[in-house]
C-alpha positions in Angstrom: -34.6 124.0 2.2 -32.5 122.8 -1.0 -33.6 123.9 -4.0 -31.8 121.2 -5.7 -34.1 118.8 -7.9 -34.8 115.2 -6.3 -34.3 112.6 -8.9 -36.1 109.2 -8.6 -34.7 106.0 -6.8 -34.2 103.0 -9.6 -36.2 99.8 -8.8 -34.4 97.0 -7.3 -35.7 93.1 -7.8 -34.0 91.5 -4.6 -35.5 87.8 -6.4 -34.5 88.3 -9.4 -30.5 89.0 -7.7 -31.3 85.7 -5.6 -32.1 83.7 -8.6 -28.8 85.2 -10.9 -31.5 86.9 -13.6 -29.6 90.3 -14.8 -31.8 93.0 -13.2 -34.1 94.2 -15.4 -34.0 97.8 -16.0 -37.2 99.9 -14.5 -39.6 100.9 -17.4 -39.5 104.2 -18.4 -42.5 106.1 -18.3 -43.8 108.2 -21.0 -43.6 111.9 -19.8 -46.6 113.5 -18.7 -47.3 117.2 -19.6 -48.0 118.4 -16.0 -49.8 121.9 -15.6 -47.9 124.1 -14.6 -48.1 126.0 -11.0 -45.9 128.4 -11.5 -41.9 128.7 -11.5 -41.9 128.2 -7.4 -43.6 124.6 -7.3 -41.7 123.5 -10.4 -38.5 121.6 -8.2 -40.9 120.0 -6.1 -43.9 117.6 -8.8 -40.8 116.5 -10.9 -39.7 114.0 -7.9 -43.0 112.7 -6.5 -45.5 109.8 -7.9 -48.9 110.2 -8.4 -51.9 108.8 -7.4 -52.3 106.6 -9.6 -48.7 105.3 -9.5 -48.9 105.1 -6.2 -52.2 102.6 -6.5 -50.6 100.8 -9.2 -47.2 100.4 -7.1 -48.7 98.5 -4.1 -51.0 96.7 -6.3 -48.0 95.2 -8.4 -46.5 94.5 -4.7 -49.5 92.6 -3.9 -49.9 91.0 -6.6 -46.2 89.8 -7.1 -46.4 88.2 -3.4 -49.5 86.9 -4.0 -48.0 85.0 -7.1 -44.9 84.0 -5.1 -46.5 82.9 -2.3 -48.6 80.6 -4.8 -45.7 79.4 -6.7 -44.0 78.9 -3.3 -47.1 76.6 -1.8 -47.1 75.1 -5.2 -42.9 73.7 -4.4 -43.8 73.0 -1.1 -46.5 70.5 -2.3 -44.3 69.3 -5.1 -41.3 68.8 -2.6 -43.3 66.8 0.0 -44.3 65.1 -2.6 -40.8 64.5 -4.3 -39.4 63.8 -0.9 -42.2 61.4 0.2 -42.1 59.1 -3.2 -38.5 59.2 -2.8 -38.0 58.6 0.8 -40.3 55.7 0.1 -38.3 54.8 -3.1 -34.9 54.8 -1.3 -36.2 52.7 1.8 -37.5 50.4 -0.9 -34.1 49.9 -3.0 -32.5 49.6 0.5 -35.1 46.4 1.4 -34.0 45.2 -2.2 -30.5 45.6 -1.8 -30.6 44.1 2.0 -32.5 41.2 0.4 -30.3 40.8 -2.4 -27.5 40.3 0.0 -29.5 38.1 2.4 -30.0 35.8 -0.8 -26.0 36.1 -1.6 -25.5 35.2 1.7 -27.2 32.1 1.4 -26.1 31.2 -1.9 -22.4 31.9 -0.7 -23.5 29.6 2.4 -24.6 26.8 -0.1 -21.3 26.9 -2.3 -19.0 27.5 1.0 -20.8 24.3 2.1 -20.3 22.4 -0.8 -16.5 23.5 -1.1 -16.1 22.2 2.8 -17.6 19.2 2.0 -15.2 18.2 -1.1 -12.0 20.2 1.0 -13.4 17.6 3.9 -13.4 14.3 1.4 -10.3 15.0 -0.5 -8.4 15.2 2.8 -10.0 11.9 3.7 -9.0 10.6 0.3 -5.6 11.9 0.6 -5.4 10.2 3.9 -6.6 6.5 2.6 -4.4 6.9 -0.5 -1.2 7.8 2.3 -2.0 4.9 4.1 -2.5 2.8 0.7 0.9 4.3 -0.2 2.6 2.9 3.1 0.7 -0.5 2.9 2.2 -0.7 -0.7 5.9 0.1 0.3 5.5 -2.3 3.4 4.1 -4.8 0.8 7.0 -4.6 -1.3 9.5 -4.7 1.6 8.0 -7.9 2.6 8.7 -9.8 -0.6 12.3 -9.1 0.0 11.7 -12.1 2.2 10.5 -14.3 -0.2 13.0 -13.6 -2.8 15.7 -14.0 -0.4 14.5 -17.4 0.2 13.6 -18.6 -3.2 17.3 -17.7 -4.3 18.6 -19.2 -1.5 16.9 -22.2 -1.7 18.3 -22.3 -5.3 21.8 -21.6 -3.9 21.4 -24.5 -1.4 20.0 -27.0 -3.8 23.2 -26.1 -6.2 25.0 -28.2 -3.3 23.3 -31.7 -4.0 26.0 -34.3 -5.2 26.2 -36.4 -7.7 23.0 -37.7 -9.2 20.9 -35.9 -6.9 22.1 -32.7 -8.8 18.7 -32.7 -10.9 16.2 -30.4 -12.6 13.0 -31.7 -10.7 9.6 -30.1 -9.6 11.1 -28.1 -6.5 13.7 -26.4 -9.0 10.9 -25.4 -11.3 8.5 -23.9 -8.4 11.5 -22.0 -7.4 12.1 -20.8 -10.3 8.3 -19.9 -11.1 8.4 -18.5 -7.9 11.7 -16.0 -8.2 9.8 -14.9 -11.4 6.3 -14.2 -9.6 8.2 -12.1 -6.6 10.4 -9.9 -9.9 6.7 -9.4 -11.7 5.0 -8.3 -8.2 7.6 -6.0 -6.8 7.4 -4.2 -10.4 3.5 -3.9 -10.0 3.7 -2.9 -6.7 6.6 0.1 -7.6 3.9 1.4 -10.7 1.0 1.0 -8.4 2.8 3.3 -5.7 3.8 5.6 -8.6 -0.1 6.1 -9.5 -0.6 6.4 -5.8 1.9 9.3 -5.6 0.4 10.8 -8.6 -3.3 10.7 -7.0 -2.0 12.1 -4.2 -0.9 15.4 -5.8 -3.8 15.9 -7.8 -5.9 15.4 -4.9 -3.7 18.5 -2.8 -3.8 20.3 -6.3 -7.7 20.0 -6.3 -7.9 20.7 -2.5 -5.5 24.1 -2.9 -7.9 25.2 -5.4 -11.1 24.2 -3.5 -9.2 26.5 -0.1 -8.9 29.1 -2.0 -12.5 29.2 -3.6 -13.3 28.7 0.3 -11.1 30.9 2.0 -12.5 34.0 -1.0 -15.9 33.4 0.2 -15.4 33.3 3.5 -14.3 36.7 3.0 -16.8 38.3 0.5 -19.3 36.2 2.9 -18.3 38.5 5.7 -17.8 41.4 3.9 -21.8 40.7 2.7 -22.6 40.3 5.5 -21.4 43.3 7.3 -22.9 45.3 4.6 -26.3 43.3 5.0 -25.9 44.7 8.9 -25.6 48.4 7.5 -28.6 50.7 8.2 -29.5 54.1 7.9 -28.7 54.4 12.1 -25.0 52.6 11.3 -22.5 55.5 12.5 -19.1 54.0 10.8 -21.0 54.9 7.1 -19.4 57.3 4.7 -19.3 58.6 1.7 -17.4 56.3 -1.2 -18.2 58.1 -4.2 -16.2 55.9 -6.7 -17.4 52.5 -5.5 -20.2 53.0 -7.5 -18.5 52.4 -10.7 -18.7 49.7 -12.6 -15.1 47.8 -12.5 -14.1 46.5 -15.5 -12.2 43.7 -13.5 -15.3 42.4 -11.9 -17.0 39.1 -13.1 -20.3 38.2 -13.5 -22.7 36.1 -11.6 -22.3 33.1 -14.0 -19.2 33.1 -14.7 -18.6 33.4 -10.6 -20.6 30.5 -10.3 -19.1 28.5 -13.4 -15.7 29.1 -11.7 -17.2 27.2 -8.9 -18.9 24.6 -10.3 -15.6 23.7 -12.1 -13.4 23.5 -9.0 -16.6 21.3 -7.7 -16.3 19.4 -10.9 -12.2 19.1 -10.8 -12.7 18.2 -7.2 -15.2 15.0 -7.9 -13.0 14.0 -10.9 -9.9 13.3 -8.2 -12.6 11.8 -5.5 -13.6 9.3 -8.5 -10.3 8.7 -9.3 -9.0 8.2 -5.9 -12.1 5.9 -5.5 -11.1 3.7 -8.2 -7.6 3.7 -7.7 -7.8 2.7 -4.0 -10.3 -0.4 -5.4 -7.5 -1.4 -7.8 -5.0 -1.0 -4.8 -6.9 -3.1 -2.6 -7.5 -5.8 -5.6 -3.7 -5.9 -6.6 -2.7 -6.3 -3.2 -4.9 -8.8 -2.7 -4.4 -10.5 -5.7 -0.5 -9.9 -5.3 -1.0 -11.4 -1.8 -2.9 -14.7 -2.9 -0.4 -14.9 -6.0 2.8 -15.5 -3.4 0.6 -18.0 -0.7 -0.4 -19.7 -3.6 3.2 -20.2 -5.3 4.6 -20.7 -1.8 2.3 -23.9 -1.0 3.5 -25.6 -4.6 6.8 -25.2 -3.7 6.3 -26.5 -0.3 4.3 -29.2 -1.2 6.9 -30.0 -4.2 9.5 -29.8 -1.7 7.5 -32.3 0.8 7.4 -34.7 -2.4 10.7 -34.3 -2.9 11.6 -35.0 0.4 9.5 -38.2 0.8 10.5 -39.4 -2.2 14.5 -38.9 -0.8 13.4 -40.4 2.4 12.1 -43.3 0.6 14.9 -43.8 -1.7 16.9 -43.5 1.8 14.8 -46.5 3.2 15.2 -48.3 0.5 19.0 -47.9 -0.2 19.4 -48.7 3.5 17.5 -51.8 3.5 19.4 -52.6 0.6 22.7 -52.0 2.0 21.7 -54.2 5.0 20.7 -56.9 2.9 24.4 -56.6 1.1 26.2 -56.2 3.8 24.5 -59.8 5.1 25.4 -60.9 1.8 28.7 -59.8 1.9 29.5 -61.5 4.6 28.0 -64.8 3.7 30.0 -64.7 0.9 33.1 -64.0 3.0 32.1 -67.2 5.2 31.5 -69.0 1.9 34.8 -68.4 0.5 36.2 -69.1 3.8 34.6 -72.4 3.5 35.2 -72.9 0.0 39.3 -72.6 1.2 39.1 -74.6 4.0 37.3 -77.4 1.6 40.0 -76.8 -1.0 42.8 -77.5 1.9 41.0 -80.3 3.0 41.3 -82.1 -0.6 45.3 -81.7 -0.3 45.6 -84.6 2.2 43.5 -86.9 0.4 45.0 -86.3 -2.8 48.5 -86.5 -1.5 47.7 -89.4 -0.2 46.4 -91.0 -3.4 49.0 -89.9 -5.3 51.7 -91.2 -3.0 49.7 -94.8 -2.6 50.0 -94.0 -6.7 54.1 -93.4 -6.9 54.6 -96.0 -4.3 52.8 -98.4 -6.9 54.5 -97.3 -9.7 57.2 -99.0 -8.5 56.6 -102.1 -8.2 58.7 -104.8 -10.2 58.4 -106.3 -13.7 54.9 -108.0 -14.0 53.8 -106.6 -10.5 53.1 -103.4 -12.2 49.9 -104.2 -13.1 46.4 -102.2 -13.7 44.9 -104.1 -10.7 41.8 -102.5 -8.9 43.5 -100.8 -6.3 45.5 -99.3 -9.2 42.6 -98.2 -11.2 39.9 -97.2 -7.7 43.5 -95.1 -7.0 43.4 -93.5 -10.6 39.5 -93.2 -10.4 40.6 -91.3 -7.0 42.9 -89.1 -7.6 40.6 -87.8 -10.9 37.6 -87.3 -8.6 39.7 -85.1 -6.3 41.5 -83.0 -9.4 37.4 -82.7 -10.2 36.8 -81.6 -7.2 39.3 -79.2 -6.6 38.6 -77.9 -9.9 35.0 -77.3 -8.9 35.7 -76.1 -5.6 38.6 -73.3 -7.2 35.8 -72.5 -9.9 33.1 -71.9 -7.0 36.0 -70.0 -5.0 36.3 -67.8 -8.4 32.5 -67.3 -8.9 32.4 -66.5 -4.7 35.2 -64.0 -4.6 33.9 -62.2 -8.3 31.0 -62.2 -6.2 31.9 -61.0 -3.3 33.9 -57.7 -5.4 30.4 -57.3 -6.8 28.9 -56.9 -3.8 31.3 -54.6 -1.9 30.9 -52.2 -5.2 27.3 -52.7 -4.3 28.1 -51.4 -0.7 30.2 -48.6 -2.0 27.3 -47.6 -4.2 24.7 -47.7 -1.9 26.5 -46.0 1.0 27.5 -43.1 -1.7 24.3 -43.3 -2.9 22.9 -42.7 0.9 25.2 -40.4 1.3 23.7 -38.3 -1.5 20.5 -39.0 -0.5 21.4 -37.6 3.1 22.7 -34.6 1.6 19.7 -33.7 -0.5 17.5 -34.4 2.4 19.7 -32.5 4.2 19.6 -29.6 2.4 15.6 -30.3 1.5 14.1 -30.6 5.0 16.7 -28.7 7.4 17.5 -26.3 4.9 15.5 -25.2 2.5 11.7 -26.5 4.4 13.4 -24.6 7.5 14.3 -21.5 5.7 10.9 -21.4 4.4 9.1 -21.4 7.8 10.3 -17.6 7.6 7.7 -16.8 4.7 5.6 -13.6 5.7 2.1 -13.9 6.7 -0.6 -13.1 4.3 -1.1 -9.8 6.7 2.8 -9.0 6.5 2.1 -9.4 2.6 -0.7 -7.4 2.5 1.0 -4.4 4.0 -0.1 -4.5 7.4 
């Protein structure tokens, strides 16, 4: 047995280690005059408790776990409690959130929609004003046609002769008509110029629109994948900093003003394209009646023109005829007129030989007797008469030169009158059976 003296274990607070309190140092007990037994029990009462402490130990032991174990049901309510209200809490933010994206999914829906329906409109647009476009550039083709004519008809009335080389109607309807066919062909190039410029708006507005589109289709199924998340999903994880606000990110107006404006930007061009496509239609058909209209004056001046030629034709003929007939009379009358002349030269030889045969008769024979003066009153009737008859001869052969420039008038003046109806009808009424339709002119 060791005589040594047993010293006193420290207390140890296993909690208060758990927790990360500093140990607290055991109290020290006031010293206790103990009676004394004697020198050999004095090693053995210094290391041993007493009663009392020994009562008061277990009691603090009981106590202590009787307060932990009411501190510890206290947690265990508060923490059912805690994990109850925020178990309930969590679910309830999760509804929210799922809603909130149900109702983002909608609204992205009714805005995808909307974009479609303008993306789906401008294309048609695009599609009338392309067509519009090609009508206009067949349109103005076709009144190459036209103005080839018009200038040729001016180019082939250049070719009338003499006095048929005139100013008239047809030459003014041509002209009126060259003019109409320049002003059209330069509203027709500015009209196609606005139609081009409509047209790239209108793919400028639907890029934009696409794009709005093609971004919500995405955050649409992005939404709604997250919308299909639950508490089951097994591809979850942890994303710590996508909770953080981003200073990039918009907000919900100014999202939906970003919309609205590409909506707005979008009906603008539909309006536009609306009213340009009315004014297309209109010049064309205005363009269209301008040129039938123009086309009929000049054909109907040109049938004028040509009646009028083929009157003056008649008429120049008939004319002719009639001097021609004349001429010839004339002829037979001068004819006449030469063979009554030569039929005065026997006579008058006659008379004047009875005359000279008389004139010598002798001494008082030589008288004025009446055979002398009937053969004087004779031979002056015939001299009259061949007067008159060269006189008549004169007048009939002036006459005659009259009438054969006549002829050569009237024949150069048919002549013309051929040529110009010539060049009227088979020409120029011919070439114009070429004019485009009112279909060709419109573009069709």
């Amino acid at each position: 047995m060791s005589w040594e003296v047993l010293v006193s274990r420290p207390h140890f607070d296993s909690r208060a280690v758990a927790q990360g309190v500093p140990e607290k140092e055991p109290p020290v007990e006031p010293e206790v005059p103990q009676p004394s037994s004697g020198s050999a029990t004095a090693g053995y009462r210094s290391a041993k408790y007493t009663p009392a402490e020994w009562f008061s130990k277990y009691h603090s032991i009981l106590q202590q776990a009787g307060s932990d174990q009411h501190e510890a049901r206290r947690i265990q309510r508060g923490s059912k409690t805690l994990y109850q209200d925020t178990e309930t809490a969590t679910l309830r933010t999760q509804a929210e959130g799922t809603c909130h994206l149900g109702e983002r999914l909608q609204e992205i829906h009714h805005w995808r929609s909307e974009l479609q329906r303008h993306i789906e409109q401008l294309l048609a647009d695009t599609e009338s004003l392309l067509a519009l476009k090609t009508r206009l550039e067949k349109a103005l083709d076709a009144t190459e046609t036209p103005y080839a004519i018009a200038t040729d008809n001016l180019n082939c009335r250049t070719r009338r002769l003499g006095p048929d080389l005139v100013r008239d109607t047809v030459e003014e309807e041509l002209l009126k008509e060259v003019d109409l066919i320049r002003s059209i062909q330069a509203l027709l190039k500015r009209t196609t110029t606005q139609v081009v410029s409509q047209i790239k708006m209108n793919r400028e507005a639907k890029q934009m629109l696409e794009m709005d589109w093609s971004d919500k289709y995405q955050a649409y199924n992005f939404d709604d994948l997250s919308g299909r998340y639950t508490n089951m999903s097994p591809d979850t994880r942890h994303h710590p900093s996508s909770a953080t606000v981003q200073d990039q990110m918009c907000n919900h107006t100014s999202w939906t003003k970003f919309t609205q404006d590409n909506l707005s930007k979008a009906l603008q061009e539909e309006h536009a394209t609306h009213s340009l496509r009315l004014l297309v239609e209109q010049v064309l058909l205005d363009t269209t009646d301008d040129l039938r209209v123009q086309c009929s004056s000049v054909d109907r001046a040109l049938g004028q023109r040509c009646g009028e030629l083929i009157e003056a034709k008649t008429q120049l003929e008939m004319k002719l005829t009639q001097t021609l007939e004349q001429i010839g009379a004339q002829e037979k009358n001068i004819v006449a007129l030469q063979q009554a002349i030569h039929n005065k030269e026997a006579p008058l030889r006659v008379a004047q030989s009875r005359l000279y045969l008389r004139s010598l008769r002798p001494n008082m024979e030589l008288c004025r007797d009446e055979p002398q003066l009937s053969l004087e009153g004779e031979v002056r009737q015939i001299d009259a008469t061949l007067a008159s008859l060269q006189q008549q001869l004169s007048e009939a052969r002036g006459s005659l030169s009259h009438l054969e420039e006549s002829r050569m008038a009237l024949e150069k003046d048919i002549m013309c009158k051929t040529n110009s109806l010539f060049i009227e009808r088979d020409k120029c009424m011919t070439h114009r059976k070429r004019y485009p339709t009112i279909s060709t002119l419109s573009g069709y």
